[in-house]
VEXBA-438553 format. One record per residue: residue number from 1; residue in three letters; y negated, z, x of N, C-alpha, C, O in turn. Coordinates in steps of 0.1 Angstrom, whole numbers. Atoms other than C-alpha are relative to their C-alpha. Layout:
BEGIN
  resi  resn    nc2    nc3    nc1   cac2   cac3   cac1    cc2    cc3    cc1    oc2    oc3    oc1
   NUM   ALA      Y      Z      X      Y      Z      X      Y      Z      X      Y      Z      X
...
This chain:
BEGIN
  resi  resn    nc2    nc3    nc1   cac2   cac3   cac1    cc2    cc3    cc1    oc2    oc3    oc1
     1   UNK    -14     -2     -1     73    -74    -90      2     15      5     -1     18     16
     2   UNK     -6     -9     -5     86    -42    -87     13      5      5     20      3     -5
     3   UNK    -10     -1     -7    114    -33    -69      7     14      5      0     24      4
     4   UNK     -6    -10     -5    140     -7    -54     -1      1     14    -11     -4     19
     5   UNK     -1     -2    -16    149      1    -17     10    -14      1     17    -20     -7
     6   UNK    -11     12     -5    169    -27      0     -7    -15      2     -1    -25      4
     7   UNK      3     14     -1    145    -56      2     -4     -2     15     -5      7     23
     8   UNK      0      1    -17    138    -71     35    -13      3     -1    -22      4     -9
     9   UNK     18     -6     -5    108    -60     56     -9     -8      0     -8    -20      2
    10   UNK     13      4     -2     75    -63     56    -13      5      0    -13     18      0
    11   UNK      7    -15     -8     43    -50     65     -4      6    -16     -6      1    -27
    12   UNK      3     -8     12     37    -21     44    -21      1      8    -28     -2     18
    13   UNK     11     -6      0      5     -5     34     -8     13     10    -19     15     14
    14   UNK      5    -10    -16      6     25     62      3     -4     13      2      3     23
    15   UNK      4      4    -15      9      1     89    -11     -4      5    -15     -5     17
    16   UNK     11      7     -3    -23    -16     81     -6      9      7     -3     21      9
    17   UNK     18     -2    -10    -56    -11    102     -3      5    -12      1      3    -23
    18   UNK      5     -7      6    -76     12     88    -16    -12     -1    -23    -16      8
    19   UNK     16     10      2   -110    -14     74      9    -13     -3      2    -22     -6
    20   UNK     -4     10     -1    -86    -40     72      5     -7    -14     14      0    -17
    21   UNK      1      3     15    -84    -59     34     16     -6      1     18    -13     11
    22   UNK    -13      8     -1    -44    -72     26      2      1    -16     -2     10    -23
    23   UNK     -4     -2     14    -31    -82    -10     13      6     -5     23      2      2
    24   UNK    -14     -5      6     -3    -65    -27     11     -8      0      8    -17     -9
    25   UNK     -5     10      2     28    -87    -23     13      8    -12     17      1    -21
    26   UNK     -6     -9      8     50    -60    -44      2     18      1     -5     27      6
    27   UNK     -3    -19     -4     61    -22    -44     14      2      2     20     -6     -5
    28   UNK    -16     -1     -2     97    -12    -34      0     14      4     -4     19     15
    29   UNK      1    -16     -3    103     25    -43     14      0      6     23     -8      6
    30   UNK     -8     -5    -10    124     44    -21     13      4     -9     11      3    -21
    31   UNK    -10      1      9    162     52    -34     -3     16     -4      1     21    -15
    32   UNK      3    -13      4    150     89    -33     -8      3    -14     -4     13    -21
    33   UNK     10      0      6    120     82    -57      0    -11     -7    -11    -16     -6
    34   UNK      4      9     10    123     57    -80     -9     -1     -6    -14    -12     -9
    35   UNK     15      3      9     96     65   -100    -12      1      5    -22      4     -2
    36   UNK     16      3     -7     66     61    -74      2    -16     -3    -10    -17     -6
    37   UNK      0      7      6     73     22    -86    -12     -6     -8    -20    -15     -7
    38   UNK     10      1     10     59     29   -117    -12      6      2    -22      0     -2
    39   UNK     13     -3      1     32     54   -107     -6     -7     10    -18     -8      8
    40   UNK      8      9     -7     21     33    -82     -8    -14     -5    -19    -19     -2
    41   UNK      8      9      3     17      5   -102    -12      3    -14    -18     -5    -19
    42   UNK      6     -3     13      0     25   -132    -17      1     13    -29      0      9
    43   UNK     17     -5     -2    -30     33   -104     -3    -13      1    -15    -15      1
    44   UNK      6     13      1    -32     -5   -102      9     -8     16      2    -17     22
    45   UNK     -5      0    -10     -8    -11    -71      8    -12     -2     19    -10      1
    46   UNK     -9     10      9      4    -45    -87     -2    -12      8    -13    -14     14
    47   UNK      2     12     -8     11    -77    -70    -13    -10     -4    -14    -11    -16
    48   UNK      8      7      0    -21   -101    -63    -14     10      5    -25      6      7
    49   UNK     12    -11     -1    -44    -67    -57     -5     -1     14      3     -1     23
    50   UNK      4     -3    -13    -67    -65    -28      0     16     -2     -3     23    -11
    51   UNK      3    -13      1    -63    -34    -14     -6      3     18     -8     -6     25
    52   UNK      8     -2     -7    -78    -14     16      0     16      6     -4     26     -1
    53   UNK      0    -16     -4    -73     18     38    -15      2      5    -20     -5     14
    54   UNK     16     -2      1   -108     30     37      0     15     13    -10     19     19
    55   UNK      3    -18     -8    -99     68     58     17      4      3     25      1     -5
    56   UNK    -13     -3      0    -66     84     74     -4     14      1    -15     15      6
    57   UNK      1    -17      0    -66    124     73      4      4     17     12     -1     25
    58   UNK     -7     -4    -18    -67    146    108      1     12     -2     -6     20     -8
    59   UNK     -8      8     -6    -45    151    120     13     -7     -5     18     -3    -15
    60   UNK    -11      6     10    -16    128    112      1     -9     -4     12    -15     -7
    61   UNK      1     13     10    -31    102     95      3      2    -14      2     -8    -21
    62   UNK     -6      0     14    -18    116     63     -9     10     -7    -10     22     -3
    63   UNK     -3     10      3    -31    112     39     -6     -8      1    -10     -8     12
    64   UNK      1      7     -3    -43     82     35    -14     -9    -11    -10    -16    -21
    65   UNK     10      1     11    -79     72     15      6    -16      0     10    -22     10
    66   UNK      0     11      5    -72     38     -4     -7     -4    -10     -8      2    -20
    67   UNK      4     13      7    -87     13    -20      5    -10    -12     13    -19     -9
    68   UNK     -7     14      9    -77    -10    -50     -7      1    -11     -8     11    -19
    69   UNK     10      4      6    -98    -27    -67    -13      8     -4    -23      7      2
    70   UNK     16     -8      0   -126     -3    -80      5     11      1     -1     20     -5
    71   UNK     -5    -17      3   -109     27    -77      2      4     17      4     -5     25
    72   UNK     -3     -1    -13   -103     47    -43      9     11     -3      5     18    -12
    73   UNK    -10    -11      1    -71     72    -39      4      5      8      4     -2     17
    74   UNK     -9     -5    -12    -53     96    -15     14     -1     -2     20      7     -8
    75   UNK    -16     -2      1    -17     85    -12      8      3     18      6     -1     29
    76   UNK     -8     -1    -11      7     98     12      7    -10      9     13    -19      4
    77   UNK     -9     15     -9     23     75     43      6     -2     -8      3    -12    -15
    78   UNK    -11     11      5     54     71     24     -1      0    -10      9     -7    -14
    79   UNK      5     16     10     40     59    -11     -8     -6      5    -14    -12     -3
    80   UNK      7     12     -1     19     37     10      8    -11      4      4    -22      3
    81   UNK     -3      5     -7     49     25     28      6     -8    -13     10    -19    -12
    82   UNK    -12     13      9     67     12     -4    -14     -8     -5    -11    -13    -16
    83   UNK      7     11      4     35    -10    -11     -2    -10     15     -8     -7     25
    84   UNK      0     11     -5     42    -46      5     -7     -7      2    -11    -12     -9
    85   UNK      8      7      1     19    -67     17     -5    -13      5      0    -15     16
    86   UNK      1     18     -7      8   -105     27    -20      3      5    -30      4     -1
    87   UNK     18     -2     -5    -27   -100     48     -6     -9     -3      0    -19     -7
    88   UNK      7      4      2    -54   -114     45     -9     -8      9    -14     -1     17
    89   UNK      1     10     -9    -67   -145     64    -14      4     10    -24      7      4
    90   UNK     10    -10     -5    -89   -131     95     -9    -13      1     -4    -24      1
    91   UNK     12     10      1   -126   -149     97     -1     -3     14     -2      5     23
    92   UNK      4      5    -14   -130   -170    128    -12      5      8    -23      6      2
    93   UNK     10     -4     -4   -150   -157    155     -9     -7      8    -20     -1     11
């Protein structure tokens, strides 16, 4: 699903933990940027995707090394923030 600004919240992609695996639940570009959307979902940023902040930049945190599926990318906090996400169930200890 892709989407505009205005949907209710949820955790994005630059809140995750860095090491931490969550699936894509959609993308919701910003009303400034509509078209991060599409390029987001062209690098594979598409609902059902494991994805994975693998490195954050210093200082800042920005940007931000990712993960999805075989591919790894540097996207900035806010295209990480319009990718939505449903985590992934943690392993009992």
């Amino acid at each position: 699903m892709l989407a505009t600004a205005g949907a209710a919240a949820a955790l994005t992609l630059h809140r995750q933990p860095t090491g931490r695996a969550a699936t894509v639940q959609r993308v919701v570009a910003p009303a400034h940027a509509p078209d991060w959307a599409l390029r987001l979902a062209e690098l594979g940023f598409i609902p059902g995707e494991r994805v994975m902040i693998t490195a954050r930049g210093f200082p800042g945190g920005d940007p931000l090394a990712v993960r999805v599926g075989d591919s790894t990318f540097a996207l900035r906090r806010a295209e990480a923030a319009c990718v939505h996400l449903a985590p992934e169930p943690q392993a009992a200890a």
